[in-house]
C-alpha positions as CSV (number, residue, x, y, z in Angstrom):
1,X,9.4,-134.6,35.4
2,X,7.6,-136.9,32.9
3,X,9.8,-140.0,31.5
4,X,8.4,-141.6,28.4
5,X,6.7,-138.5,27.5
6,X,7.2,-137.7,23.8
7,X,6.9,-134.2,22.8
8,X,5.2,-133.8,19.5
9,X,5.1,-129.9,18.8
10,X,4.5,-126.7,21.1
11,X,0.6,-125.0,20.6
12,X,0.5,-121.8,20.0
13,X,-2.6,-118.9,21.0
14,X,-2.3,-115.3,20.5
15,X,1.4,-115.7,19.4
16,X,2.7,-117.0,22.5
17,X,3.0,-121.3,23.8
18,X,0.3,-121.9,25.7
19,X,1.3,-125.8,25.6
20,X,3.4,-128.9,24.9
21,X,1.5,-131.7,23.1
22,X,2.8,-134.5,23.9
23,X,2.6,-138.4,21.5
24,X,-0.5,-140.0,22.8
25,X,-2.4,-136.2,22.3
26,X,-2.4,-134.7,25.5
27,X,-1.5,-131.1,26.2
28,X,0.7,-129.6,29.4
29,X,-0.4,-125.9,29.7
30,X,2.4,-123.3,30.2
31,X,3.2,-119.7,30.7
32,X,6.4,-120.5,28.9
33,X,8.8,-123.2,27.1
34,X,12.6,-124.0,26.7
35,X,13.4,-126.1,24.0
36,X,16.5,-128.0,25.6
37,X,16.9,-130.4,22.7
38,X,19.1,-131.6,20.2
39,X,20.0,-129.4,17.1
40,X,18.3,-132.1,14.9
41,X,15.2,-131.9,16.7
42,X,14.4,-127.7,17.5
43,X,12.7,-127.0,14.4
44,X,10.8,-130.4,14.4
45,X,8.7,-129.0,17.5
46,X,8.6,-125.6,16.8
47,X,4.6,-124.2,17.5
48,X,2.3,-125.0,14.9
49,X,1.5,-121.8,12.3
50,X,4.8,-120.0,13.3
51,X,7.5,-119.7,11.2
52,X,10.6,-121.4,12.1
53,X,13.6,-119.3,12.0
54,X,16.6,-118.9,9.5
55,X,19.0,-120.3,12.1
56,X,17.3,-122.9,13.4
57,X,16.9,-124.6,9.9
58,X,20.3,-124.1,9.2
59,X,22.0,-125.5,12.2
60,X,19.3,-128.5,12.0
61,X,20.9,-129.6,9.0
62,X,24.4,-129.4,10.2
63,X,26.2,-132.6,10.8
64,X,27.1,-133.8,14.4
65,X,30.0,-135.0,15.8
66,X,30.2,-138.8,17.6
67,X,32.4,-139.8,20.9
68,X,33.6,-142.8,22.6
69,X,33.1,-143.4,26.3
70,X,35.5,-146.0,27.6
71,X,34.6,-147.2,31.2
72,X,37.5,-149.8,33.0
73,X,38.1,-151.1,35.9
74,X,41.2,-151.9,37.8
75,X,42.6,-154.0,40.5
76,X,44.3,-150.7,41.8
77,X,44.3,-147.3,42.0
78,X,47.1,-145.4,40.0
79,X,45.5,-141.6,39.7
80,X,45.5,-139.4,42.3
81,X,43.2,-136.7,40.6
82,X,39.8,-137.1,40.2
83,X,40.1,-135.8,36.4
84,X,43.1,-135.6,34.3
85,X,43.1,-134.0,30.3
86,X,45.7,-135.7,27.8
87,X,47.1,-133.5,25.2
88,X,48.2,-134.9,22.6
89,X,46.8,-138.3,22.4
90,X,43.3,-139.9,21.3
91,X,41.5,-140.1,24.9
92,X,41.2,-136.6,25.8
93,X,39.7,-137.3,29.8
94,X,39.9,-139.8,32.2
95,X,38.0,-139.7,35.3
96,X,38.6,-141.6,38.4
97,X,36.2,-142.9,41.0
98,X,38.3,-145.6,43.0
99,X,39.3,-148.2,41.0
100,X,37.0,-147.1,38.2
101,X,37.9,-144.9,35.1
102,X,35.9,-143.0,32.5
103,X,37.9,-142.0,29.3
104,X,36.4,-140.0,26.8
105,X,37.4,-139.9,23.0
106,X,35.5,-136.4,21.6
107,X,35.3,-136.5,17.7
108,X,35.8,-139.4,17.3
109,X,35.3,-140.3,14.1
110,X,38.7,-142.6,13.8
111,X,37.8,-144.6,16.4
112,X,33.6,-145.1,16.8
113,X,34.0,-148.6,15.2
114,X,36.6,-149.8,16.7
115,X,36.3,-152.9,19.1
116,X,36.2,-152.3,22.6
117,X,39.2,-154.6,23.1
118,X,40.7,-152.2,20.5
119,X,39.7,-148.8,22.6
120,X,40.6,-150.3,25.9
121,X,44.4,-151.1,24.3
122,X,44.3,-147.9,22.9
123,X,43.3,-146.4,26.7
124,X,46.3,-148.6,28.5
125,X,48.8,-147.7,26.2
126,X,48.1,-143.9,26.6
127,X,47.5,-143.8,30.1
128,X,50.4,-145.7,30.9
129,X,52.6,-143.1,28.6
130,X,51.0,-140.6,31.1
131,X,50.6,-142.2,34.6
132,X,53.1,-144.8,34.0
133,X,53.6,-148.5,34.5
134,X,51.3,-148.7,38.2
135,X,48.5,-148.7,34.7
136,X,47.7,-152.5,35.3
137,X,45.3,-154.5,33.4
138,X,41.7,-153.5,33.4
139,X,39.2,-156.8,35.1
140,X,36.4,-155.1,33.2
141,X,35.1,-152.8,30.3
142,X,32.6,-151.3,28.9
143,X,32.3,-149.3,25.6
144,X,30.0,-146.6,24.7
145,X,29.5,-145.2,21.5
146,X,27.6,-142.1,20.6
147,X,27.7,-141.4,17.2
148,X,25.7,-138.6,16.8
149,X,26.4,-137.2,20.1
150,X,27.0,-133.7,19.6
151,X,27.1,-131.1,16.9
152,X,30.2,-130.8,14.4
153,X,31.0,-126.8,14.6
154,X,32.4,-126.0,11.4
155,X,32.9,-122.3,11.1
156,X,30.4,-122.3,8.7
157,X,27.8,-123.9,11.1
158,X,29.0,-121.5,13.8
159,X,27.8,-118.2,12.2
160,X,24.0,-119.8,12.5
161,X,24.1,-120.8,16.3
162,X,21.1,-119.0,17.3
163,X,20.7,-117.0,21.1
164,X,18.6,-118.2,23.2
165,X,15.8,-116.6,22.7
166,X,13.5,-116.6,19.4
167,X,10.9,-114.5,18.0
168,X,8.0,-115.7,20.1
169,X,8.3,-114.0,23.4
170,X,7.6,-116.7,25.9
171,X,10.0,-119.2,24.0
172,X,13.5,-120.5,24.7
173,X,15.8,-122.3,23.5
174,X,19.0,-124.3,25.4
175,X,21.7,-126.6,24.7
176,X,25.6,-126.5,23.5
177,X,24.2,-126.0,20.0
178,X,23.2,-122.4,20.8
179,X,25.5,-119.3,20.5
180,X,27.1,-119.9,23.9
181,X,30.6,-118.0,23.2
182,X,31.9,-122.1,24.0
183,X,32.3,-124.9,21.9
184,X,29.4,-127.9,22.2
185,X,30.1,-128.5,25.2
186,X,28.7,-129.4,28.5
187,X,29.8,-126.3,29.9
188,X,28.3,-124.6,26.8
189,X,25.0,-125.9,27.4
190,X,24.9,-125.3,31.4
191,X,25.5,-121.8,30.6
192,X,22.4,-122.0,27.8
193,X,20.6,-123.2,30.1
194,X,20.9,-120.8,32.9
195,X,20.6,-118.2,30.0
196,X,17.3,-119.3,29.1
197,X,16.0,-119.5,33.0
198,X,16.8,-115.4,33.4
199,X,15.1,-115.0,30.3
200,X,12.0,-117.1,31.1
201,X,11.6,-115.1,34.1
202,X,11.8,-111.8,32.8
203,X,8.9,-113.5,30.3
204,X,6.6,-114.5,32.8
C-alpha cells in the first residue's frame, strides 16, 4: 500500500500493462492491473496508445449521485440492532455503535445543502417516528456530505456498465460502477472486486 501516490496512467508493452506511472514519474512494474476507481476517472488512466473502450467513455460522462452521512451522539442507547433500514422516510440507515449513530441519506440531492442542524432535526424526527420517544437529544454532530459520491444509474447509463474485464488481457476493472447485476452499491463493488481477483489470476 502506497498513500499519496498519484496514479497518472497505466504503460503499456506488447499489448499488455507492464506498469503504473505514478505523479512524480516513477513506474511500479506489474504482471497485471485493476482499475478500482471512480467512473469519472477509468478512462483518464487507461494505458497510453490503447484505445479506450465504448463503455468506459460513456459511463465516464454519466452524472453521479451525492449522499449525506449524519453522525450523532447520545446520552443513551435506544436501538437494539446494530443496523436498522427506514422505508419510507429521507434517512434510509442508521447504524449503532453504543451511544453513537451513523444515518445515511443515499441520493440525496434534496438535502446535500442543508444545515447540519437541519439534517440532525430531520434524523430525530424520523427516528423517533421509528424507535420512539427513548430518541433523546443528540450532545454531538457531525455532517458529511459527498456530493459526488457515487454514480446516478439512469437506465440509460445502465446499458453501458462495462464487465470487468476489458480488451487488454492483463487489465481489470472494479467498483459499483461496473456491470455487477446490483445497484452502486458497496455490495456491488465487493462483488467487482472479487470478480476482478479470479480474473487476474486466471491472467497471470
Amino acid at each position: 500500500v502506497r498513500c499519496g501516490a498519484d496514479v497518472r496512467s497505466l504503460a503499456m508493452e506488447n499489448g499488455r500493462v507492464v506498469a503504473v506511472r505514478l505523479a512524480d514519474g516513477s513506474e511500479l512494474r506489474c504482471r497485471a492491473a485493476i482499475l478500482a476507481v471512480p467512473h469519472t476517472a477509468a478512462a483518464g488512466l487507461y494505458p497510453d496508445h490503447a484505445s479506450v473502450p465504448e463503455d468506459i467513455v460513456r459511463i465516464a460522462a454519466a452524472p453521479s449521485a451525492p449522499i449525506v452521512s449524519l453522525h450523532l451522539w447520545f446520552r443513551e442507547q435506544f436501538m437494539e440492532q446494530d443496523a436498522v433500514g427506514l422505508i419510507g422516510r429521507t434517512i434510509h440507515w442508521a447504524f449503532r455503535r453504543a451511544n453513537h449513530v451513523a444515518v445515511t441519506i443515499s441520493a440525496a440531492y434534496d438535502t446535500v445543502d442543508l444545515s447540519k442542524d437541519e439534517l440532525t432535526a430531520i434524523a430525530v424526527q424520523e427516528m423517533r417516528e421509528v424507535f420512539g420517544p427513548t430518541v433523546g437529544t443528540p450532545y454531538h454532530a457531525l455532517a458529511i456530505r459527498e456530493k459526488a459520491a457515487t454514480i446516478s444509474l439512469t437506465p440509460a447509463v445502465a446499458r453501458h456498465r462495462p464487465g470487468v474485464r476489458t480488451p487488454i488481457s492483463n487489465l481489470f476493472l472494479a467498483g459499483d460502477w461496473t456491470g455487477t447485476g446490483l445497484p452502486a452499491t458497496i455490495e456491488g463493488a465487493i462483488r467487482s472486486g472479487e470478480e476482478a481477483a479470479r480474473q487476474l489470476r486466471g491472467a497471470i
